[in-house]
C-alpha positions in Angstrom: 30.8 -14.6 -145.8 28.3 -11.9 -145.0 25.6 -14.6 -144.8 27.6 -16.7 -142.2 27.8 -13.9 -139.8 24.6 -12.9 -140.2 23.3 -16.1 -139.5 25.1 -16.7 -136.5 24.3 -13.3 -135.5 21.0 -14.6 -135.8 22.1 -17.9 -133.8 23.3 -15.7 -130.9 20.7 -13.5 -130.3 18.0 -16.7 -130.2 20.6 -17.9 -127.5 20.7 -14.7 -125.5 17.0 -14.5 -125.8 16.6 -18.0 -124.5 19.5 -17.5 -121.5 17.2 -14.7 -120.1 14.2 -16.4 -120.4 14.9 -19.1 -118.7 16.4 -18.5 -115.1 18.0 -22.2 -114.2 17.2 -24.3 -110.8 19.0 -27.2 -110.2 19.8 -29.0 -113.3 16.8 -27.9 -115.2 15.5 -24.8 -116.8 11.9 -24.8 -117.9 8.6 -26.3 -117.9 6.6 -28.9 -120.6 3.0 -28.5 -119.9 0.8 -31.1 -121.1 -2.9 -31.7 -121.3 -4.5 -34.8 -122.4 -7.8 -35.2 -124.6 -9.5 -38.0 -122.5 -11.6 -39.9 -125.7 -8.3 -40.4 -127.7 -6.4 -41.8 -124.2 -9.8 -43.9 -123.0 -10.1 -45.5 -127.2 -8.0 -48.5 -126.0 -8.4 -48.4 -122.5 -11.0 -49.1 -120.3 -11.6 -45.5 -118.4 -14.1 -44.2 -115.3 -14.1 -40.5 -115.9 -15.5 -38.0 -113.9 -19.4 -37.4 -114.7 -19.7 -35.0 -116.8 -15.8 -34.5 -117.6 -15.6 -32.5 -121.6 -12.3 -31.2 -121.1 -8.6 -32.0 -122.0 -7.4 -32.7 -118.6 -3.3 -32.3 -116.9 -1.4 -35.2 -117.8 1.6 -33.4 -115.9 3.6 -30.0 -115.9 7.4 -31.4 -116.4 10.6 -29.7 -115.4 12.6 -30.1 -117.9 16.1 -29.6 -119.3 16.7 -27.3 -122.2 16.1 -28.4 -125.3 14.3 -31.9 -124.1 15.4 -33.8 -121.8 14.0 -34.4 -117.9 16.1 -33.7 -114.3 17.5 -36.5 -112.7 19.2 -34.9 -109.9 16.6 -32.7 -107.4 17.7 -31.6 -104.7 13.8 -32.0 -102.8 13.0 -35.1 -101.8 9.3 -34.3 -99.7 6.8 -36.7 -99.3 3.1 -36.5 -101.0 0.9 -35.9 -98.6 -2.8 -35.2 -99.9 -3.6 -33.7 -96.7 -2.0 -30.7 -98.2 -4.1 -30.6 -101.3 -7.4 -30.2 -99.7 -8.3 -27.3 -100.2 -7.9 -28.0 -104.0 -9.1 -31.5 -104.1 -12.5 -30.8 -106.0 -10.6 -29.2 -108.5 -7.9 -31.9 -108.9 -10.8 -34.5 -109.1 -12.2 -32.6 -112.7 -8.6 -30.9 -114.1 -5.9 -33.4 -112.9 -8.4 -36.8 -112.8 -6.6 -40.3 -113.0 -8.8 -41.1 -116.5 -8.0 -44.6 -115.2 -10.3 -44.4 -112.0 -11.3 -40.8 -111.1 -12.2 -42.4 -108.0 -8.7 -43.5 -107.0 -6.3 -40.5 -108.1 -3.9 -40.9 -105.4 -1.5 -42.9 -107.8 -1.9 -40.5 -110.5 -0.9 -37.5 -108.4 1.8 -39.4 -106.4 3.5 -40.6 -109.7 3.7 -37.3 -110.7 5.0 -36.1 -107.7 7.7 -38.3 -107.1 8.8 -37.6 -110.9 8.3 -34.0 -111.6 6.5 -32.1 -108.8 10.0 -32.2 -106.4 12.1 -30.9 -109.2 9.6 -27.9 -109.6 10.0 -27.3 -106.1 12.9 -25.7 -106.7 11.4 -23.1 -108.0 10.7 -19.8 -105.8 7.2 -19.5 -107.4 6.1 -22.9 -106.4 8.5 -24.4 -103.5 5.8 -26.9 -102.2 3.5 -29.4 -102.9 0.2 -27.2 -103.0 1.9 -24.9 -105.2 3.1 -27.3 -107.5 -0.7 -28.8 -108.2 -2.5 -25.3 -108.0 0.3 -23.8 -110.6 -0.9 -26.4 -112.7 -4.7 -26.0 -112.1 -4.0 -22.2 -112.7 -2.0 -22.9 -115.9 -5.1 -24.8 -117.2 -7.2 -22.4 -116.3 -5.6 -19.4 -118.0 -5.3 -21.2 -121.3 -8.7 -22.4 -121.3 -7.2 -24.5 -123.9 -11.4 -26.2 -125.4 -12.8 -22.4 -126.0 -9.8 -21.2 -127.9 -9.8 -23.9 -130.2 -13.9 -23.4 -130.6 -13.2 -19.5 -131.0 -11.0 -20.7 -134.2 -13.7 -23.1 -135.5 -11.8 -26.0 -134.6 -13.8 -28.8 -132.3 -13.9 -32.4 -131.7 -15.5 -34.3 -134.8 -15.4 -37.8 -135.2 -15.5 -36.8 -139.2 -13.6 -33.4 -139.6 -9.6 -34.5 -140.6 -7.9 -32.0 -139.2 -4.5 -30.4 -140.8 -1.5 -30.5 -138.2 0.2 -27.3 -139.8 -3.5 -25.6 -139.7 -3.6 -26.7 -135.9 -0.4 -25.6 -135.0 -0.9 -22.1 -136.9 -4.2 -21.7 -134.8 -2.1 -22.6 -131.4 0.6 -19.7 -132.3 -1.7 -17.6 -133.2 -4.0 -17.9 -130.2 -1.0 -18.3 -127.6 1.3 -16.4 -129.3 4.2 -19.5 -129.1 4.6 -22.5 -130.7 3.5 -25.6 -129.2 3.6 -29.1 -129.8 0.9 -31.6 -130.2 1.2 -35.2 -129.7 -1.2 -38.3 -131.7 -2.0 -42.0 -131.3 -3.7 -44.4 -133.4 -5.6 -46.5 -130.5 -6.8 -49.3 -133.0 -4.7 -51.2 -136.4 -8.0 -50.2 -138.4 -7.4 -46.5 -137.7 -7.0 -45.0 -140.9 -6.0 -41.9 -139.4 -4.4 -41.5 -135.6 -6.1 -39.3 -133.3 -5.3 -36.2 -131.0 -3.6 -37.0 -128.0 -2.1 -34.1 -126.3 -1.2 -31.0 -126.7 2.2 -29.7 -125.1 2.8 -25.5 -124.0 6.7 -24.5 -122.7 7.3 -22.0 -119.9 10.3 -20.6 -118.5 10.9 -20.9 -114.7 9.1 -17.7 -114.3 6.0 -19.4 -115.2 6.4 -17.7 -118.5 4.9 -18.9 -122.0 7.7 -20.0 -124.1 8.2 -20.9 -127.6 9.0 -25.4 -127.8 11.2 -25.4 -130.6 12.1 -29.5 -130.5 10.5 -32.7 -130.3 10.2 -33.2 -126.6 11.3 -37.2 -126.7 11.5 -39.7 -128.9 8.6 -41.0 -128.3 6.9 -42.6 -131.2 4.5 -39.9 -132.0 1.6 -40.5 -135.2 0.6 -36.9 -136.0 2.0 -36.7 -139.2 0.2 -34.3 -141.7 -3.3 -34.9 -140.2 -5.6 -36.2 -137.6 -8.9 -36.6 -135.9 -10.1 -34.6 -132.7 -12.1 -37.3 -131.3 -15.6 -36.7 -129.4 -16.5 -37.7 -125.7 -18.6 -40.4 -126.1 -22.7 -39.4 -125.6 
């Protein structure tokens, strides 16, 4: 008996904890930030990436509802206009690029937008368009995701199999929360799949946060170990 109210002692406290980190706007609560490792997204696809580009690059930063699902009722409904993201653009080119066409990233950034970006509005630290891309820039930017990984020994190697629990321990210990990391395997020969993307939860107050759940149900292939595939040469 002891043991069960200690445990949902336990169980209340984690709630409390969670409540006050994570001030609610509209029907969602906090943020999935994701960043993409380009090789592993261009192994099946045919990709024009930016010259020179050797860094994981913004797939999106996602309102979401605690513990994983996504908004589907915002209550901002504003157009993309690119007019407004000028003064960013040359940043958006490198850290947000369509891996597609770097060229044409208007798609990219609208889809985005349309999905996420006008739910994140509704938060008082970002409330508009510009906000919502530069937060994300500035997000990157502050994790500076490529030299903490090199700082732990761990960088891309088409031979080095790479242990998720090791890779995971690295990300807590460097970020001081737990993240998640997603994998595909881009070809049926693939003995092992490859590093997709790596996934870091903040609270509405732009606040690192612990993600504590699979974030969908997608069909993820990082099992017990993968590769963290070079840029091409």
């Amino acid at each position: 008996m002891r043991t069960l109210w200690i445990q949902l002692l336990i169980l209340m406290m984690i709630t409390i904890v969670h409540i006050i980190n994570s001030q609610k706007y509209g029907d969602w609560n906090y943020f999935v930030f994701t960043l993409t490792w380009p090789p592993t997204f261009c192994s099946n696809k045919k990709c024009k990436l930016p010259p020179g580009l050797n860094d994981f690059t913004i797939h999106g930063l996602w309102p979401s509802i605690w513990p994983g699902k996504q908004p589907t009722n915002c209550s901002a409904h504003s157009r993309f206009d690119i007019h407004r993201l000028q003064s960013i653009r040359n940043k958006l080119d490198y850290a947000w690029a369509n891996l597609l066409n770097y060229k044409n990233p208007l798609p990219f950034w609208e889809h985005e937008w349309y999905k996420h970006g006008q739910c994140g509005t509704e938060d008082i630290l970002i409330r508009n368009e510009f906000n919502y891309f530069n937060t994300a820039i500035e997000l990157k930017d502050k994790l500076n995701l490529l030299a903490q990984l090199k700082s732990y020994g761990i960088q891309p190697n088409n031979s080095v199999v790479i242990e998720k629990s090791h890779f995971l321990n690295v990300l807590k210990q460097a970020y001081n929360v737990s993240t998640m990391v997603k994998c595909k395997s881009t070809h049926r020969k693939d003995k092992l799949a490859k590093l997709a993307e790596i996934r870091f939860c903040y609270n509405a107050k732009l606040q690192m946060i612990d993600c504590e759940f699979n974030y969908s149900h997608e069909n993820d292939q990082c099992k017990h170990t993968f590769i963290f595939q070079q840029f091409n040469s």
